[in-house]
N, C-alpha and C positions, 0 to 999 in steps of 0.2 A: 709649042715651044715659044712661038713670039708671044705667044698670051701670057706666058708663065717670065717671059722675061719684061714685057709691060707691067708687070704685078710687083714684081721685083722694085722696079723701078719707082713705082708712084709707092711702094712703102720706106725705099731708101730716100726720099724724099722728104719723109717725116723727121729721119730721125740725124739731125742736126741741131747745129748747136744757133745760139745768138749772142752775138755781140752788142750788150744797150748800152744806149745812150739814156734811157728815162726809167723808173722806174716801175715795170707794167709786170711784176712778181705778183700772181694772182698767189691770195689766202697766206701772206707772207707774215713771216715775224721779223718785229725789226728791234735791233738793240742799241740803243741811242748814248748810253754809255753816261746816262747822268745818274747813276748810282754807282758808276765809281770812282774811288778815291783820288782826289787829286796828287800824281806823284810826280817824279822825274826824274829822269836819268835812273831807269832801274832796269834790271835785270830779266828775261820772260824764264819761263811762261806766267802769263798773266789770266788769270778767269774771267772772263767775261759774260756769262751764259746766265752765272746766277739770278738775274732780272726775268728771264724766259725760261726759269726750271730747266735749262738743259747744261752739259757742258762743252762748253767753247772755251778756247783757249787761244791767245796769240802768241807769237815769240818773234823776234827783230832775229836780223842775220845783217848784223852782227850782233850779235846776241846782249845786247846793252843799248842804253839810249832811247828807252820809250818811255812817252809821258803821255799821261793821263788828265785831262781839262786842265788843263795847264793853260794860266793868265798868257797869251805871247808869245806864241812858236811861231818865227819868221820862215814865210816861203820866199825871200828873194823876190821878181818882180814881183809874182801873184800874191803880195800883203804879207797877210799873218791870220791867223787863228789865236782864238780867245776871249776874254771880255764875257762869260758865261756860257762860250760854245764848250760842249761836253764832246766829246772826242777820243781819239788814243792815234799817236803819232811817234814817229821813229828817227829820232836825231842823228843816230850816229849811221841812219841810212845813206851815206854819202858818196856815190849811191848805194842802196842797200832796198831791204823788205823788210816790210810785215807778212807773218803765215798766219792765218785766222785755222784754224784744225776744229773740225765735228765731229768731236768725240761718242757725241750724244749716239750720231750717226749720219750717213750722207744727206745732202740735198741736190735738189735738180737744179738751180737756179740762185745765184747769189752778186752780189754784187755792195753799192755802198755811197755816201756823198763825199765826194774825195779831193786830195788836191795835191799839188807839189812844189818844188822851187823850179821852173824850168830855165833852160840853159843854163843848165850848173853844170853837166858833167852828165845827166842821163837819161832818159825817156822814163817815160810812166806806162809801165806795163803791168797786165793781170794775168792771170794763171789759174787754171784749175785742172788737180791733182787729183786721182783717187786712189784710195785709201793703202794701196801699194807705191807710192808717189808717182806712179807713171802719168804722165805730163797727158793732159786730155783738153785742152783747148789754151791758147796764148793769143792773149791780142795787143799789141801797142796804141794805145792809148793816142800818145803823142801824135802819134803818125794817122788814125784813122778818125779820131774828136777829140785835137788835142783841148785841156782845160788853160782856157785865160780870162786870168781873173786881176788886173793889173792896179796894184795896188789895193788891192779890196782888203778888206775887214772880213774873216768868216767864209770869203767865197769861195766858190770849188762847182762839183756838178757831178749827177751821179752815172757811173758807170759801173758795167757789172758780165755777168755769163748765164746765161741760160741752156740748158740741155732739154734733151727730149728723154732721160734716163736720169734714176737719181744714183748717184754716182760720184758724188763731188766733196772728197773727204778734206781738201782744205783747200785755200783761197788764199793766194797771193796777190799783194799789192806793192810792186816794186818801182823804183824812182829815185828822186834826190830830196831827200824829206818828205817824205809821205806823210800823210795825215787821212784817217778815215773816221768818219762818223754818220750815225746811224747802219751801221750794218744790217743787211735785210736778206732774208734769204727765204726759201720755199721749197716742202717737199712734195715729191710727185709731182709735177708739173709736166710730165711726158703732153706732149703735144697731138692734139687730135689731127686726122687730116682733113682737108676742108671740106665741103661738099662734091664741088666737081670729083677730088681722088674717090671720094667715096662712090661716086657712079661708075668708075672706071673701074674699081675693085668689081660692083656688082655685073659690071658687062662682063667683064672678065671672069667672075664665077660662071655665069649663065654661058660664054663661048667653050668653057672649060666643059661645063655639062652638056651640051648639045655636042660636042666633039666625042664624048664618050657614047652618047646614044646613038651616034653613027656609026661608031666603030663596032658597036654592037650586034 
């Protein structure tokens, strides 16, 4: 029974989630958003997928105020975005989100280069949902790396969700003007466990089997 709850243990160990800070999305697609059109102030849902053959979709909540490479969206101290950065951002988030949804279908791992107006009025949080929206991992940004980028041109830094399950039907990026570019994401990504579990797994078959040829 301890061997069987050792075993337990070193495989509950696997299967969690991560919180980045860089982007280490092994075999990932990213969508950098410079094919699409530049708009403003429009309405979602918005396609986004068509560059990577899949479909992706975003939509603002409140359901208006996204623009697309747009010359000059001010984040308050952290500058502004624009000047050829390709992007998609959310004005009337104030604060408010963006949902990025994988229509195509889940991924393990997802995340983005991102940024926001901070001390306006909200924290910069992420989320990821699956595909029944049941809330499957939330991290505050703000609070655990927050992004300062103080006065900058373009700047931001990428933060994102990784699982050990693909699972992850849409992707939230909530704030006080949110802005995301490059979007990246990755399926399959279940996580191996490292070596050492892996010995322990194998002690632990071998005590499993020698327990039984006793009892024999």
């Amino acid at each position: 029974f301890a061997i069987i709850l050792a075993l337990a243990g070193v495989f509950a160990t696997t299967a969690h989630a991560t919180f980045l800070t860089n982007d280490t999305l092994a075999g990932a697609t990213v969508i950098d958003f410079s094919a699409q059109a530049t708009v403003s102030n429009v309405s979602g849902p918005i396609q986004i997928g068509t560059s990577a053959g899949l479909d992706i979709q975003v939509n603002g909540n409140p359901n208006s105020g996204l623009y697309t490479n747009f010359n000059g969206f001010g984040l308050g101290t952290n500058g502004s975005w624009g000047g050829g950065m390709t992007y998609i951002a959310a004005d009337h988030a104030r604060p408010g989100s963006m949902i990025f949804q994988f229509l195509s279908g889940p991924v393990s791992g997802v995340g983005a280069f991102m940024n926001y107006a901070p001390n306006a009025g909200g924290d910069l949080i992420i989320r990821a949902f699956d595909s029944g929206l049941s809330l499957l991992e939330e991290y505050n940004v703000t609070a655990l790396a927050d992004i300062s980028t103080l006065n900058a041109i373009n700047g931001g830094a990428f933060r994102g969700i990784e699982r050990a399950t693909t699972d992850i039907s849409f992707f939230e990026v909530s704030g006080f003007l949110p802005v995301v570019d490059d979007l990246t994401f990755s399926i399959g990504n279940a996580q191996v466990p490292e070596p050492g579990a892996l010995a322990l797994i194998g002690l632990g078959l071998l005590g499993l089997g020698w327990s039984r040829r006793k009892s024999a």
